[in-house]
C-alpha positions as CSV (number, residue, x, y, z in Angstrom):
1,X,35.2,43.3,114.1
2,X,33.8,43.0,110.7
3,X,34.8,44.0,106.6
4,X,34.2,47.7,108.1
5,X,36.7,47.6,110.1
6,X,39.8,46.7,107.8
7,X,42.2,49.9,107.7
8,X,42.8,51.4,103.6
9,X,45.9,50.2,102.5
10,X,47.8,53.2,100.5
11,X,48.9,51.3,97.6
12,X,48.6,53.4,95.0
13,X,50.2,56.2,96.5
14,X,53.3,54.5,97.3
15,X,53.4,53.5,93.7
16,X,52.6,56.9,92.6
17,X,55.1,58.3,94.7
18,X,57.8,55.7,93.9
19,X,57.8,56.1,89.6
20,X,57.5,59.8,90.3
21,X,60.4,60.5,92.6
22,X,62.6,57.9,90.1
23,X,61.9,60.2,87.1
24,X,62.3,63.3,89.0
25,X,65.8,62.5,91.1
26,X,66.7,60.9,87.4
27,X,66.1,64.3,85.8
28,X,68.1,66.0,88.8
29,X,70.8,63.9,88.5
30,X,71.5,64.5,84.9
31,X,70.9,67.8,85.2
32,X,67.7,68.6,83.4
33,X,65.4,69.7,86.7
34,X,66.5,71.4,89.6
35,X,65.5,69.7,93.0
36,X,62.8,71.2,93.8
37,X,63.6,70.1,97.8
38,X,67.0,72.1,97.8
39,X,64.2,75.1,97.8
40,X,62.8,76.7,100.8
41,X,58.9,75.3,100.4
42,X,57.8,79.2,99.9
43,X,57.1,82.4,97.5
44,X,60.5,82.8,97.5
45,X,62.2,79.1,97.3
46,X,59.3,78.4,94.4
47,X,61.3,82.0,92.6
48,X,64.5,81.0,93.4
49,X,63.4,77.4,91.6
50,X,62.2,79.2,88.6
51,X,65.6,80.7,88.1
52,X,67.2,77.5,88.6
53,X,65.5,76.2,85.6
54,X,65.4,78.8,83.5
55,X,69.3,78.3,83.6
56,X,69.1,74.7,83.0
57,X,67.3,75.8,79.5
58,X,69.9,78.4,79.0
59,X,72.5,75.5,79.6
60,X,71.1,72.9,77.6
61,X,68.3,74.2,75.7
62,X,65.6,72.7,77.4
63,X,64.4,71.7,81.0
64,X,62.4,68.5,81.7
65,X,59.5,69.0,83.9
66,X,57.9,65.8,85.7
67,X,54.3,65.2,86.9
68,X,52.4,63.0,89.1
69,X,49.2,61.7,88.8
70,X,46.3,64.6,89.1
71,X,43.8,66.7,87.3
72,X,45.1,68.9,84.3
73,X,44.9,72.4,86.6
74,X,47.6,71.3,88.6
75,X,50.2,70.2,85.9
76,X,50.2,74.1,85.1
77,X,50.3,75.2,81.3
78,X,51.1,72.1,79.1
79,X,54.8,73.1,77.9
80,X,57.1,70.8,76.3
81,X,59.4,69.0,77.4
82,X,57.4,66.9,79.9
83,X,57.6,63.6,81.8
84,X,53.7,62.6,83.2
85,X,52.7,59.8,85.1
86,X,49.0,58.6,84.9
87,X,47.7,56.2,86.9
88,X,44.8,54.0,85.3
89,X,44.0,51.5,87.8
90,X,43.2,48.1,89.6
91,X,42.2,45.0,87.7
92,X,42.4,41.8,89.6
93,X,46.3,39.7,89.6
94,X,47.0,36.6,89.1
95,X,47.8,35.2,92.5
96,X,45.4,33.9,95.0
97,X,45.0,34.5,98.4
98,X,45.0,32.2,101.4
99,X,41.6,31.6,102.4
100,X,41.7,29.3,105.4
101,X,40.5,31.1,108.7
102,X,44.0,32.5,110.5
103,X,44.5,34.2,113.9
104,X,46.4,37.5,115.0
105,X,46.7,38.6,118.5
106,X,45.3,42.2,119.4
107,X,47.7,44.3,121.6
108,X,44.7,46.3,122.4
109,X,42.6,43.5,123.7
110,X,45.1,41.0,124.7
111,X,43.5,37.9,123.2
112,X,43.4,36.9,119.6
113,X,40.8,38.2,116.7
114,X,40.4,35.6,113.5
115,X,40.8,37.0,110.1
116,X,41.1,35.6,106.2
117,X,43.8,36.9,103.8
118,X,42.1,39.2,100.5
119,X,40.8,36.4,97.6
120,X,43.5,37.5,95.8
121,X,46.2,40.2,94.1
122,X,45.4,43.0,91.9
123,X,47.6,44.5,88.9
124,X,48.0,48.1,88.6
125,X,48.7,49.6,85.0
126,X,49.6,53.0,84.7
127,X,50.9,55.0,81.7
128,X,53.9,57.2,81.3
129,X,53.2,60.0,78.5
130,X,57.3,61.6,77.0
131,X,56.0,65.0,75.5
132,X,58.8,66.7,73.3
133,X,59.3,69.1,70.5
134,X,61.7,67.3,68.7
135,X,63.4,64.1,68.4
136,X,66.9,65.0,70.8
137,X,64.3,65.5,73.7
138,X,62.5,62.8,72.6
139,X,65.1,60.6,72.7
140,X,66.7,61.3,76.2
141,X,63.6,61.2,78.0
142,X,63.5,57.8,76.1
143,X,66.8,57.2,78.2
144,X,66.1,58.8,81.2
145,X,62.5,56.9,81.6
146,X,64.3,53.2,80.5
147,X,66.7,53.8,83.9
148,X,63.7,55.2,85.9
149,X,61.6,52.7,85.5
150,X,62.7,49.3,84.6
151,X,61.2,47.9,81.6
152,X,61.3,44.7,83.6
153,X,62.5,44.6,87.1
154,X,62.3,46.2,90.8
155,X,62.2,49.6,91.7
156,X,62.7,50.7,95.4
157,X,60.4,52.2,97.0
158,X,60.8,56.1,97.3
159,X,59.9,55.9,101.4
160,X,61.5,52.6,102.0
161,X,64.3,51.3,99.9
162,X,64.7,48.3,101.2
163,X,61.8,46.9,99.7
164,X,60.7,46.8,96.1
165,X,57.8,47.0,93.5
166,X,58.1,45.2,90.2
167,X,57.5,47.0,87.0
168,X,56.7,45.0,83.8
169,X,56.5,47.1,80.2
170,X,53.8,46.5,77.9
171,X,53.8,48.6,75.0
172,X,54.5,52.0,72.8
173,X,51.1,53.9,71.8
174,X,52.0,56.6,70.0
175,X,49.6,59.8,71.3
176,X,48.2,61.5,67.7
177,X,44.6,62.7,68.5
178,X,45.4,66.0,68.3
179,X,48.4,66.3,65.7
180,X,49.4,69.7,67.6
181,X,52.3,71.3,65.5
182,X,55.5,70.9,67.1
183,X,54.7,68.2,70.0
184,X,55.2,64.6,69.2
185,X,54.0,62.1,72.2
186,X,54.6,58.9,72.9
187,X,52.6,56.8,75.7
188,X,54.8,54.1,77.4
189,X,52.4,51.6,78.9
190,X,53.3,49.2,82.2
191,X,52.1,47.2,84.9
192,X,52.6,46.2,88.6
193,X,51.3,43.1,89.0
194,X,50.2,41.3,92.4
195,X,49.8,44.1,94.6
196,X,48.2,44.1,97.5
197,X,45.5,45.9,97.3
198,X,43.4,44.8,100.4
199,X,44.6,44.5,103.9
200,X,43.5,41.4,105.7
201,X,39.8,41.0,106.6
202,X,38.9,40.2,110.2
203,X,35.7,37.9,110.7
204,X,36.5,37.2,114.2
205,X,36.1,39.8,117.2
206,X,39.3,39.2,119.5
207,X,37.7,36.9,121.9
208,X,40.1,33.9,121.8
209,X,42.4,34.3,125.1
210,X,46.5,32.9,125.1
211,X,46.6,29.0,126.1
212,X,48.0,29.8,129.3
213,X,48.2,26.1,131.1
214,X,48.0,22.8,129.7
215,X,48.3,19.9,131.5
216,X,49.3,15.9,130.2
217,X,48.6,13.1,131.8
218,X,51.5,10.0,130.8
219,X,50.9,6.8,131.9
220,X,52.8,4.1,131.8
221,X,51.1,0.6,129.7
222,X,52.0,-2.8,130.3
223,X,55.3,-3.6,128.8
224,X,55.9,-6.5,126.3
């Protein structure tokens, strides 16, 4: 076994995934995005979802659409309101890892294989980008992103509830390159910090068998 042999971890997918699904189910449950998994995943569900929404904006005035992390030709036609995640990547955390040789036993091979833990953690900073025409949406996707994701706390993870990533704010940026008339943007910047980005690294191949006997030998010494 070697470094070519350690199995990708999918850690930024599941935190992708997880600040995603939190805006989007947060947006469903208020009311301002239809779910788009109460559709049948065809041409006519996708219809059917397009009506759904264009009744939300007759409702309310506006719909809020939600987008994960990808290039501009799949976040369709850039209409406002919008919620957009964009991942920026791994820089290295502040914990270290465990670098004294370990062992793990191999169900394959029935013995055990040696490994060392990854040098240490890594931070991932992504951006979250609140595009609106005027200040009321601006303001409650304000809201809506502040219970989505916490400015500093634990989010659940969208495939596994039970356990948690944490989610630190770091700052407004207000988005004015362009000064396009009638879109105002703001740029919420955050962090995860001390992911794991690595899986463990084996250095051993599993050639170490079970301790299956041991044997003591007591003997008695002179007594005082």
């Amino acid at each position: 076994m070697s470094v070519y042999d350690v199995p990708l971890l999918n850690t930024q997918e599941l935190v992708e995934r997880t600040i995603y699904h939190s805006m989007r189910k947060h947006c469903v449950s208020r009311g301002y995005l239809p779910d788009i998994y109460s559709f049948d995943q065809n041409a006519q569900g996708y219809r059917e979802y397009l009506e759904a929404f264009s009744a939300i904006v007759d409702d309310k005035g506006f719909a809020i659409e939600v987008f994960n992390s990808g290039p501009p030709t799949e976040r369709e036609m850039k209409q406002v309101p919008r919620l957009i995640l964009d991942i920026q990547g791994f820089v290295p955390g502040s914990i270290g890892g465990d670098q004294s040789q370990q062992y793990e036993w191999s169900e394959e091979h029935n013995k055990y294989y040696g490994f060392i833990a990854p040098p240490t953690t890594s931070d991932l900073y992504f951006n979250i980008h609140i595009v609106a025409s005027n200040a009321t949406q601006d303001r409650i996707m304000n809201a809506l992103v502040s219970l989505a994701v916490p400015r500093r706390g634990y989010l659940p993870l969208y495939n596994a509830e039970d356990n948690f990533l944490f989610t630190n704010f770091l700052t407004y940026v207000p988005v004015n390159e362009y000064k396009t008339p009638g879109i105002m943007e703001t740029m919420i910047r955050y962090v995860c910090p001390d992911l794991i980005e690595v899986a463990d690294i084996p250095n051993t191949d599993p050639i170490i068998p079970p301790l299956t006997y041991f044997q003591i030998d007591l003997e008695e010494g002179d007594k005082p």
